[in-house]
Phi, psi and omega in degrees: 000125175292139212269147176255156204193111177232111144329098184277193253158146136310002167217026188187148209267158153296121157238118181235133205209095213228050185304346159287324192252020179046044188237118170243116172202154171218130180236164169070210239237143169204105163211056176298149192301332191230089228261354175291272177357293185282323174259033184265010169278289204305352189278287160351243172348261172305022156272326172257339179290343175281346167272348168205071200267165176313161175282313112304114160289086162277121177253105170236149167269131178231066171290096187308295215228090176218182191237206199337301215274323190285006189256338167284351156271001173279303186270004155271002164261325168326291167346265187353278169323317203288329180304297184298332200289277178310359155262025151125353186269162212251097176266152138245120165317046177306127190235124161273159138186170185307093171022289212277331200261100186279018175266318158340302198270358183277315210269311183287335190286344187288307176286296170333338194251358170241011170230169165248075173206145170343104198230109176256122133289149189260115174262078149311000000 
């Protein structure tokens, strides 16, 4: 499966998504103009990848920044994870964020409180 590599931007996060080398991660500021139009690879990429995923999954999320629109596609890959974890697969959530940024880790307890799949935050 070909690996997805999105280049971030100031205004659109780094996605790297490498199931041979097993690095599932999206970093950085994400407030694209047209934010179905950019994570619609990543929706893509895990629809296939669900057909024949790793035996351990790590998804981690790195976010500085994002806004509205992007937190309902955050919870539509979230789905997306919680879907595989529940046909048997050993998914896990890494959600990072910055020590001091209490919105951030307000914001990860919130996607943590709304699936059922293995959800750590992390404070860097």
């Amino acid at each position: 499966m070909e690996a997805l590599d999105i280049q971030g931007t100031n205004d659109t996060p780094k996605v790297l998504l490498d199931a041979e080398n097993e690095v599932f991660e999206i970093s950085g500021r994400s407030l694209p103009e047209d934010v179905v139009n950019f994570y619609k690879p990543v929706l893509d990429w895990l629809d296939e990848y669900k057909e024949n995923p790793k035996e351990y999954t790590e998804f981690v999320f790195r976010y500085i920044y994002f806004n509205t629109a992007t937190s309902k596609l955050i919870q539509d890959i979230i789905f997306k994870l919680e879907a595989m974890y529940e046909e048997g697969h050993n998914i896990q959530i890494m959600w990072f964020y910055e020590d001091e940024d209490e919105d951030m880790q307000d914001v990860g307890e919130e996607f943590q409180e709304l699936c059922d799949v293995p959800f750590e935050l992390v404070a860097y």
